[in-house]
C-alpha positions as CSV (number, residue, x, y, z in Angstrom):
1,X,65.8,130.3,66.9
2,X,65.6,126.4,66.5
3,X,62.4,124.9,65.7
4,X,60.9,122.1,68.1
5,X,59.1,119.4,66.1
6,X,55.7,119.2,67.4
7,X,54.1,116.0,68.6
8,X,50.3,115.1,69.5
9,X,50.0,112.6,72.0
10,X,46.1,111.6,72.1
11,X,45.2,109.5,75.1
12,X,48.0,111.3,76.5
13,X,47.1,111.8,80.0
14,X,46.5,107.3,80.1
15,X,48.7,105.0,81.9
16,X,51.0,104.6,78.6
17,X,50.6,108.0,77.2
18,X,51.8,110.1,80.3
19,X,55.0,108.5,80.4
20,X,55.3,108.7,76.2
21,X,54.3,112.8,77.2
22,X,56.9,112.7,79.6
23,X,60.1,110.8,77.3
24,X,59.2,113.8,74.5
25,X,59.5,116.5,76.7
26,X,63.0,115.2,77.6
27,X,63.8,114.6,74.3
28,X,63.2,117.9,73.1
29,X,60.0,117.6,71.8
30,X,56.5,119.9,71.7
31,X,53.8,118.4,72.9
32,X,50.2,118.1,72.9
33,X,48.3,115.7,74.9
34,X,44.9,115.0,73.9
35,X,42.4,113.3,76.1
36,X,38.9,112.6,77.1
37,X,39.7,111.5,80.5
38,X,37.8,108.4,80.5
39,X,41.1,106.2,81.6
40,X,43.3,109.3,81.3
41,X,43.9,111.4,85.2
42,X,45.1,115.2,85.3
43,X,46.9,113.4,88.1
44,X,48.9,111.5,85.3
45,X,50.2,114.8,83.8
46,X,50.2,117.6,86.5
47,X,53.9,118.0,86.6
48,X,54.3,118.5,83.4
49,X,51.9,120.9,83.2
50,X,54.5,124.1,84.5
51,X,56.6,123.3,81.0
52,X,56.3,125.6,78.6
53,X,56.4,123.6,75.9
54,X,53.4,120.7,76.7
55,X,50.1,121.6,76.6
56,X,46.5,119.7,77.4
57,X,43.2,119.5,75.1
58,X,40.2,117.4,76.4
59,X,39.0,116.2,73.3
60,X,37.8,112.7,71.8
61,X,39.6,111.3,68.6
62,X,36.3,110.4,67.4
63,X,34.6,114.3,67.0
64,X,37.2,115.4,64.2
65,X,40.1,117.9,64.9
66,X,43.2,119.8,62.9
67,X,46.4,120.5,64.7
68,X,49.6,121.3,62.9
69,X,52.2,118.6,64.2
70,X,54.8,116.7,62.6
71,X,54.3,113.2,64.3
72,X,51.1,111.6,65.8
73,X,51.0,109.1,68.6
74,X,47.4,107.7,68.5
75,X,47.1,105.9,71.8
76,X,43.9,106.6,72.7
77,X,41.4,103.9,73.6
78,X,40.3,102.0,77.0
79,X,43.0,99.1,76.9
80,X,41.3,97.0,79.9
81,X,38.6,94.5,79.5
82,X,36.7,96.5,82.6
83,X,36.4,99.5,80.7
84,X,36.3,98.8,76.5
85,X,33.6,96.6,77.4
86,X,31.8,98.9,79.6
87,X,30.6,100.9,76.2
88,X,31.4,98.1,73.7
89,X,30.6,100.9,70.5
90,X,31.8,103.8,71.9
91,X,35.1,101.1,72.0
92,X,35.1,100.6,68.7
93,X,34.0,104.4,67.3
94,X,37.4,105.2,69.0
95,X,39.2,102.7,67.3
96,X,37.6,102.9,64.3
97,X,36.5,106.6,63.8
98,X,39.0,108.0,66.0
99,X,42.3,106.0,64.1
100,X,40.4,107.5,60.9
101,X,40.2,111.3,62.1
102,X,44.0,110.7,63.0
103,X,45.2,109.5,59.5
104,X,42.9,112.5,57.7
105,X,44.6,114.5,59.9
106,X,48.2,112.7,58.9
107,X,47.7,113.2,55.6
108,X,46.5,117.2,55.4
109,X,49.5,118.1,57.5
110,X,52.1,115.8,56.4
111,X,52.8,114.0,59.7
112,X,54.0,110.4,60.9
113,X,51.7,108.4,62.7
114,X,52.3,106.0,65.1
115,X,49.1,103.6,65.6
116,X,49.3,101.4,69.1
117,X,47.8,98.9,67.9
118,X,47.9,95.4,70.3
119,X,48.5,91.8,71.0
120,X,44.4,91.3,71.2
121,X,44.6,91.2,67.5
122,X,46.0,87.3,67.9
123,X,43.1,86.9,69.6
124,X,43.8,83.4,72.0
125,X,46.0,82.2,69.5
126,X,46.9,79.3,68.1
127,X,50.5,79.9,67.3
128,X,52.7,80.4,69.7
129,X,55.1,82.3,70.2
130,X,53.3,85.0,68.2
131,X,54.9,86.4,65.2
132,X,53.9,89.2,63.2
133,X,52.6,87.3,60.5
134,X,50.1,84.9,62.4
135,X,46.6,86.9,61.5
136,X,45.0,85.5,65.2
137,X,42.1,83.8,66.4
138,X,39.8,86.1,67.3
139,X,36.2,85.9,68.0
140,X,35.2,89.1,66.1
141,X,31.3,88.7,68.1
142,X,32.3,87.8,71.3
143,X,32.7,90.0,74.6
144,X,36.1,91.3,73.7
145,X,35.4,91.8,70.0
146,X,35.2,95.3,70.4
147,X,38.5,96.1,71.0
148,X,40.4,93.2,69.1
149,X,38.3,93.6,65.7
150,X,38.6,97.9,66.5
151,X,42.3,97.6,66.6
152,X,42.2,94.7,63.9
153,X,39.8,97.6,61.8
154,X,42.7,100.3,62.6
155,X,46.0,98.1,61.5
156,X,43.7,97.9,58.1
157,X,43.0,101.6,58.0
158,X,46.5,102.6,58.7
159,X,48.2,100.6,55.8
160,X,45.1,101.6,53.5
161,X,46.1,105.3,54.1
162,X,49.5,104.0,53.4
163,X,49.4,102.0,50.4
164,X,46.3,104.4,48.6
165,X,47.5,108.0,49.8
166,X,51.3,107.5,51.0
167,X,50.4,108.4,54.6
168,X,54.0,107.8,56.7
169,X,52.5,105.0,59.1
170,X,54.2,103.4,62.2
171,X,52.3,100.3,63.4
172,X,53.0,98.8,67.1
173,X,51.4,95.9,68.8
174,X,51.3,95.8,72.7
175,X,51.8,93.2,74.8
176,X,51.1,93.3,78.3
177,X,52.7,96.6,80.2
178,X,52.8,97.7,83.4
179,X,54.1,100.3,85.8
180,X,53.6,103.3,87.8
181,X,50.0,105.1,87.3
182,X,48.2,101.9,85.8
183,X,44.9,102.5,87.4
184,X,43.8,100.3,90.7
185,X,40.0,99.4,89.0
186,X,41.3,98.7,85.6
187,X,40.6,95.0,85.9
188,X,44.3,94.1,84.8
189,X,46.0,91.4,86.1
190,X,49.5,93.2,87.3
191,X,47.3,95.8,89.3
192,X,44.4,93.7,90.4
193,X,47.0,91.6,92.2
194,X,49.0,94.5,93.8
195,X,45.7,96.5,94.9
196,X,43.9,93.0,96.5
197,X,48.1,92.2,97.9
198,X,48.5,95.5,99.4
199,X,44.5,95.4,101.1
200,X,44.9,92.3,101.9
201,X,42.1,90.5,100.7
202,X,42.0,87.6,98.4
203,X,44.1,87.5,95.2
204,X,41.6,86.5,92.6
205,X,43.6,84.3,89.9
206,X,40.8,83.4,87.2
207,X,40.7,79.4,85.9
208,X,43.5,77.6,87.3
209,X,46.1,79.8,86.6
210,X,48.5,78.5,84.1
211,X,47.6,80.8,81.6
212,X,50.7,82.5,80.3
213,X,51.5,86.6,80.2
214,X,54.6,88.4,79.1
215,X,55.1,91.8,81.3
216,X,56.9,94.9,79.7
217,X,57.4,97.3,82.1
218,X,56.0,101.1,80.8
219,X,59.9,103.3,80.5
220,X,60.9,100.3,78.2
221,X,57.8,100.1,75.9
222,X,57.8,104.2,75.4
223,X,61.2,103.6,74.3
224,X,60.4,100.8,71.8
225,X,57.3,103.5,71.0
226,X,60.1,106.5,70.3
227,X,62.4,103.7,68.2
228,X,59.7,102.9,66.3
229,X,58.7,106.7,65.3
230,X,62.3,107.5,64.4
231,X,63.0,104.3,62.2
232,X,63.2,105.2,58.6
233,X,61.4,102.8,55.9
234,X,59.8,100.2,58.2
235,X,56.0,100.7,58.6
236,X,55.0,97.2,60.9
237,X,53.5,96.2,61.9
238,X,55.8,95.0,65.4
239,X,55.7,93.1,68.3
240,X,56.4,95.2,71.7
241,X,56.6,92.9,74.6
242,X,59.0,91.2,76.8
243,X,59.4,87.4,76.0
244,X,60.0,86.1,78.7
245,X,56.4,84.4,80.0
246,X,54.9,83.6,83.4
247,X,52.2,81.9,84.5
248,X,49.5,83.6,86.0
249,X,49.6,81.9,89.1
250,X,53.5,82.8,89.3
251,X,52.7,86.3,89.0
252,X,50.0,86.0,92.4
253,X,52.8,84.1,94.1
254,X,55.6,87.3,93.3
255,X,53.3,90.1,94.2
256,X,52.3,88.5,97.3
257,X,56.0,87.6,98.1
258,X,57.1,91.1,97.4
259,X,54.2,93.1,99.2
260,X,54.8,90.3,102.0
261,X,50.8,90.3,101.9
262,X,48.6,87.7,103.3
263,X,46.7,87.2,101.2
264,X,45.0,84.2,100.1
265,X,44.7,83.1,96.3
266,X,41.7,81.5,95.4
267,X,40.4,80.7,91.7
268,X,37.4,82.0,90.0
269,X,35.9,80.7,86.4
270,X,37.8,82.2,83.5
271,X,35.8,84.9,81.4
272,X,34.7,84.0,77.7
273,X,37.8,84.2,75.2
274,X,40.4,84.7,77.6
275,X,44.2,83.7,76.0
276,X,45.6,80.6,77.0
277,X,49.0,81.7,75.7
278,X,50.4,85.2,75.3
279,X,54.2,85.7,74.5
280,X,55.8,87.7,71.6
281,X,58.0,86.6,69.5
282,X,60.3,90.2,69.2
283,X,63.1,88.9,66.8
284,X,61.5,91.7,64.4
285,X,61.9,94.4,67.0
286,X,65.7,93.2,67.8
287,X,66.5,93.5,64.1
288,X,65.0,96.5,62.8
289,X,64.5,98.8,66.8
290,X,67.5,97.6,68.1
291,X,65.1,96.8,71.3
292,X,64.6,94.3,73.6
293,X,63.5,95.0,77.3
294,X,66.0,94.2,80.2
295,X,64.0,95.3,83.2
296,X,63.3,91.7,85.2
297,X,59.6,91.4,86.2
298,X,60.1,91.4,89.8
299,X,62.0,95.2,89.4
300,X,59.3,96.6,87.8
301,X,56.9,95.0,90.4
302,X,58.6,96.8,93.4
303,X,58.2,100.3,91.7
304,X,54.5,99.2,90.6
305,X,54.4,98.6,93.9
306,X,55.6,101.4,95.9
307,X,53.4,103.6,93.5
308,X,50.1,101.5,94.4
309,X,51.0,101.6,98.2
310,X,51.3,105.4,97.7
311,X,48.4,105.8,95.7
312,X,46.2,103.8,98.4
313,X,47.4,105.3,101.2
């Protein structure tokens, strides 16, 4: 009988985790999801709930826990300024205690870990593109600070557990993602714009809109996320994004093209600390992953889409 390496997923039932649930259970994989369901939805993970070998725990990374697995995906925590700022310290106990409870767990059992960490950590940079070697501009008091400094705090734990007790660490920064079961109130730009499209109210673009983004779409970043667990010797931390940048207003103009909506855009003021620039510089991930995303932004859009116009139906 052949044995199945075991994998824990937490914030596994979340927009990013449930398709990382799903592309381990193809490959072969056990796995556990672990989630609070604060972002996460049972709806996100219901179908793979009849395989035998995926299983649920509602649990938060921040009480302690020991599992037996062989690699750790530590996803959770609220990626959207809506919710990490709607409880700014729980936002930063999940970072902070939660990345630490993973890594004591790492290092009892032996296990890879794989920390999503995020492009917040540049903070509205100053460099741009942004390479892995620019340490940001971040505001480490300011409305945001809870999640960039958290994830800033977790990068430091994880090559800490590295460097002092050999811990086999995977680091990942995020750049903007989208897809199929982002949620509709989660105050990100790619859904906010779909949800108003598809309702038909106003498409709220915040300051005047030539603000640059980068949009990954979800099936390509899980793959980047599996690369970077089965790479050998190469710790991160990496850039995970698609390069090619858009402006803000560009992106209003696309949904409401593609949806054929009506929808007026109209400007609002732009909150506190919100990036001017965000595009990664993924020469890194070429090299060493082999990965760079091919799935054109407008694509992705019409599968966001038809998923939204389902979900709001």
């Amino acid at each position: 009988m052949s044995y199945k390496k075991r994998v824990l997923v937490t914030g596994g039932a979340g927009f990013l985790g449930s398709h990382l649930c799903e592309r381990l259970l193809n490959d072969g994989f056990e796995v556990i999801c672990l989630d609070n369901f604060f972002t996460g939805r049972k709806e996100n993970i219901a179908h793979l709930l009849p395989n035998s070998s995926f299983e649920v725990i509602r649990h938060d990374v921040i009480e302690p826990i020991l599992l037996e697995v062989n690699y750790i995906y530590n996803l959770a925590c609220p990626a959207s300024p809506v919710h990490y700022q709607h409880n700014p310290v729980k936002t930063i106990k999940t970072s902070v205690a939660g990345t630490l409870n993973m890594l004591g767990m790492a290092k009892r059992v032996g296990a890879r870990m794989l920390q999503a960490s995020t492009s917040e950590v540049y903070g509205d940079p100053t460099c741009h593109p942004q390479v892995e070697s620019y340490w940001g501009n971040v505001n480490p008091i300011g409305p945001r600070a809870c999640y960039d400094e958290g994830k800033r705090c977790a990068e430091a734990l994880m090559f800490s557990y590295h460097d002092q007790n050999d811990v086999d660490i995977r680091v990942v920064r995020i750049f903007n993602t989208y897809g199929p079961r982002m949620l509709e109130n989660d105050g990100r730009v790619v859904s906010n714009f779909i949800v108003q499209a598809l309702r038909g109210e106003d498409i709220t673009v915040y300051g005047n809109g030539n603000q640059t983004r980068s949009f990954c779409y979800v099936d390509e970043m899980v793959d980047a996320f599996t690369r970077m667990m089965g790479t050998e010797d190469f710790s991160g931390p990496v850039n995970l994004g698609n390069p090619t940048e858009f402006t803000v207003f560009e992106l209003a103009e696309l949904v409401r093209e593609i949806t054929g909506s009506r929808s007026a855009i109209i400007h609002k003021e732009l909150p506190a600390d919100d990036p001017v620039q965000r595009q990664p510089d993924i020469t890194l991930a070429k090299e060493r992953l082999s990965w760079e995303p091919k799935v054109q932004l407008e694509e992705g859009l019409l599968k966001t889409i038809k998923f939204f116009k389902e979900l709001l139906a």
